[in-house]
C-alpha positions in Angstrom: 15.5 -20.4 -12.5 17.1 -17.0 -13.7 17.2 -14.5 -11.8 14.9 -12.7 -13.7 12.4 -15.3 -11.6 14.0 -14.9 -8.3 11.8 -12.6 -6.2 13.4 -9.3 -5.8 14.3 -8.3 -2.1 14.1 -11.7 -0.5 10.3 -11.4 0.4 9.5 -14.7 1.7 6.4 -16.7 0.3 3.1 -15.3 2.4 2.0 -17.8 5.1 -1.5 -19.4 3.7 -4.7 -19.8 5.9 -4.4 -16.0 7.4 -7.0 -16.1 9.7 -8.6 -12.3 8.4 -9.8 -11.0 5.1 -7.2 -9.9 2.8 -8.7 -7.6 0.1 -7.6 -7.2 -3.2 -9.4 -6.0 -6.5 -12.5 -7.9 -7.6 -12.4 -10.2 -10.5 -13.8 -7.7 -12.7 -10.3 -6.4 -12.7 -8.3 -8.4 -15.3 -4.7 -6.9 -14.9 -1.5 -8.0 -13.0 -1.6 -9.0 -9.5 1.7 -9.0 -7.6 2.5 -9.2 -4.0 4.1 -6.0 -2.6 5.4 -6.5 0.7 3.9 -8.1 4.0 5.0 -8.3 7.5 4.4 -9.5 11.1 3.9 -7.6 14.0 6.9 -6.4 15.8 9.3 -8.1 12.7 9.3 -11.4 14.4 8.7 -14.4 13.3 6.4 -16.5 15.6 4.3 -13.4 16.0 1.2 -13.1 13.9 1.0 -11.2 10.3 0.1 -7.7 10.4 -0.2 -6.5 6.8 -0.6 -7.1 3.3 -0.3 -5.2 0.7 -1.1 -6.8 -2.8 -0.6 -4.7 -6.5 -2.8 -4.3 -9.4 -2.0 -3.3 -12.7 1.5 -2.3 -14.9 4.3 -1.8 -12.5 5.6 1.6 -14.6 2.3 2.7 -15.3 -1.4 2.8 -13.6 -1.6 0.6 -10.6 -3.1 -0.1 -7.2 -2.2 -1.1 -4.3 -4.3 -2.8 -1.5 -3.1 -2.4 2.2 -5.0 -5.0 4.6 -3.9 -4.2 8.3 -5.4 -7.2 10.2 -6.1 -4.5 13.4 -3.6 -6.5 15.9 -3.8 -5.6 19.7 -1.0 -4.6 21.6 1.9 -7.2 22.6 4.8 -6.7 24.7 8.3 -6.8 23.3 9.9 -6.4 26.4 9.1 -4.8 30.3 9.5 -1.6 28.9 8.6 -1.9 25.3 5.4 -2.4 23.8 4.7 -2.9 19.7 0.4 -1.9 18.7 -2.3 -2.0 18.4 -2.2 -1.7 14.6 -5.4 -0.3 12.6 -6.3 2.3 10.3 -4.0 4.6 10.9 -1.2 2.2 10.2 -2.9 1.3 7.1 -3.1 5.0 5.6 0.8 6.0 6.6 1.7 2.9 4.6 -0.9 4.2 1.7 0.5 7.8 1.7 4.2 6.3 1.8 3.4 4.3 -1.6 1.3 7.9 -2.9 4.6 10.2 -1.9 7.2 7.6 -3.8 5.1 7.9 -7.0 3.5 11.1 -6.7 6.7 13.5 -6.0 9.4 11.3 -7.6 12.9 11.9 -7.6 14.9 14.1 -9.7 17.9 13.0 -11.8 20.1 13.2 -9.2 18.2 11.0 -7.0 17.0 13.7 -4.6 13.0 14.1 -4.2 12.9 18.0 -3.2 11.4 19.6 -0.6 8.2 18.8 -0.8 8.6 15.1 -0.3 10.6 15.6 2.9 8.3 17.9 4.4 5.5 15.4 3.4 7.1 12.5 4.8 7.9 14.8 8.2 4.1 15.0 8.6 3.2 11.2 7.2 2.5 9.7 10.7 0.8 12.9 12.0 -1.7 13.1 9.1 -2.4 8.9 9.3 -3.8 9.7 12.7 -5.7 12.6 12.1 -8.1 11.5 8.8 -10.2 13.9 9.7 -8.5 17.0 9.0 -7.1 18.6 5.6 -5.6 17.3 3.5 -8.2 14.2 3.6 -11.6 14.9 2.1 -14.3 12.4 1.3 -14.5 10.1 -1.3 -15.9 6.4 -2.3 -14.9 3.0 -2.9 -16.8 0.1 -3.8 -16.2 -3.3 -0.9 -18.1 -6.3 -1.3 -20.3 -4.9 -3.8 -21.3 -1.8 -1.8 -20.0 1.9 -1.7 -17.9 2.4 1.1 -17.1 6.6 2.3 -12.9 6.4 2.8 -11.1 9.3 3.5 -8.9 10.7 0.2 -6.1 12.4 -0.3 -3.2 13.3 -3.6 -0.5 14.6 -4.6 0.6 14.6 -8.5 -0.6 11.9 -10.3 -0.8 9.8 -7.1 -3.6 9.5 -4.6 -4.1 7.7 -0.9 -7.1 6.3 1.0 -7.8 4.9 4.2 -11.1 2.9 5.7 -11.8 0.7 9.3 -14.1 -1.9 7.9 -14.3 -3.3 11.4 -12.3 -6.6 11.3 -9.7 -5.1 9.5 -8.1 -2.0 8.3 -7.5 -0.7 4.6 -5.5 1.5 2.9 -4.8 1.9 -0.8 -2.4 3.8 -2.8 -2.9 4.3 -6.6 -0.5 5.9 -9.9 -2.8 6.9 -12.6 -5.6 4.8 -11.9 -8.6 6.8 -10.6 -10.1 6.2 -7.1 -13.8 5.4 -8.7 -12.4 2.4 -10.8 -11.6 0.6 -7.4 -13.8 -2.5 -6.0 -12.4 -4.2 -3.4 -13.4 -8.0 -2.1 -11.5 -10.7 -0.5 -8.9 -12.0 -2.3 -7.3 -14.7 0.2 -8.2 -17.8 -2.5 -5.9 -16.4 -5.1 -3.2 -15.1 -2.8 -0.9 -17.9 -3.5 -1.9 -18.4 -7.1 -2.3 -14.7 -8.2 0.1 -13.1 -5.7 3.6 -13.4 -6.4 6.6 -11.0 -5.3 8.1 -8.5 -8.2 11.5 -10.2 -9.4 14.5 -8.4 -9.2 14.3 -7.3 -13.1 11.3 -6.3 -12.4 12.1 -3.8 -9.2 14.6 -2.5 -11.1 12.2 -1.1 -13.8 10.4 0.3 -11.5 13.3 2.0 -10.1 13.7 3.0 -13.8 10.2 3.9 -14.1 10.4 6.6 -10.7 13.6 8.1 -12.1 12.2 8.6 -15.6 9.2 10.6 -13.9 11.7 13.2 -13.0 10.7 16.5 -12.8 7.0 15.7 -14.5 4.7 16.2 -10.8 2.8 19.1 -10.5 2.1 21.2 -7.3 -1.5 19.7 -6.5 -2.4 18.5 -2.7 
């Protein structure tokens, strides 16, 4: 294999039969599917998965993102350290991390301004707080039936965040509107559909942020 087939970063292969819904875009949606990133809770590796987050679309150009945050209780990592419970708010901080990296990219120099670190200072403190400004309403369609999330942008980049009870979502989209999204369980096509970006294919992304310099506009 070359290693433009190699998956970029090292992200190892997901672990099949997760025991919660994992939602992706529904079939309807024809595009490239691509595993983003996952992770267990507390980083180690006899503890159970606590996210997945699965791409849709281009990599360089309109694209969603899926955050599932399977809503873990709390577990002790030692007498006097503690990792959870995981949930919502989890699942719109990683959503608004993935709308601030395409939304206010980074200028030619590699810095991303102001804005983007004054964003990023109040990331965690808006994820926990979905009802207050900047967040407003909007609507995404879940197994076939509208769903209210709470919504929230900045340039061409947008994040949202739901509890659907058993689990926790959050989604991040470039240039793909908010009312083309229909979510449903995608854990039968995880290992088929879902691959990790190869290392050719981070880089163009990479390529893609830089190139975006300078083109964001001041909106929420």
């Amino acid at each position: 294999m070359t290693d433009q087939g190699q998956p970029g970063g090292g992200l190892p292969p997901l672990p099949a039969d997760l025991p919660f819904p994992v939602y992706g875009l529904a079939d309807e949606f024809t595009g490239r599917r691509w595993l983003d990133v996952w992770n267990r809770l507390g980083g180690r590796p006899d503890w159970p998965v606590w996210h997945v987050n699965l791409g849709h679309g281009p990599l360089a150009g309109p694209h969603v993102v899926v955050i599932t945050d399977a809503k873990l209780p709390q577990r002790r990592l030692s007498e006097s350290a503690a990792t959870g419970p995981t949930g919502v708010a989890d699942a719109a901080a990683w959503a608004q991390l993935g709308m601030l990296h395409w939304g206010l990219p980074p200028d030619a120099a590699g810095d991303r301004g102001e804005r983007f670190r004054a964003e990023a200072r109040q990331l965690s403190d808006r994820a926990e707080h979905l009802d207050r400004e900047p967040w407003r309403d909007a609507a995404v369609t879940v197994d076939g039936t509208a769903r209210a999330v709470r919504y929230r942008d900045a340039g061409g980049a947008w994040a949202a965040a739901v509890d659907l009870g058993p689990v926790a979502i959050g989604i991040y989209g470039f240039l793909m509107p908010i009312e083309q999204v229909s979510l449903v369980p995608v854990n039968r096509r995880l290992g088929r559909d879902y691959q990790p970006l190869t290392t050719a294919e981070l880089a163009a992304v990479v390529e893609a942020l830089t190139g975006r310099a300078g083109e964001h506009d001041g909106s929420r």
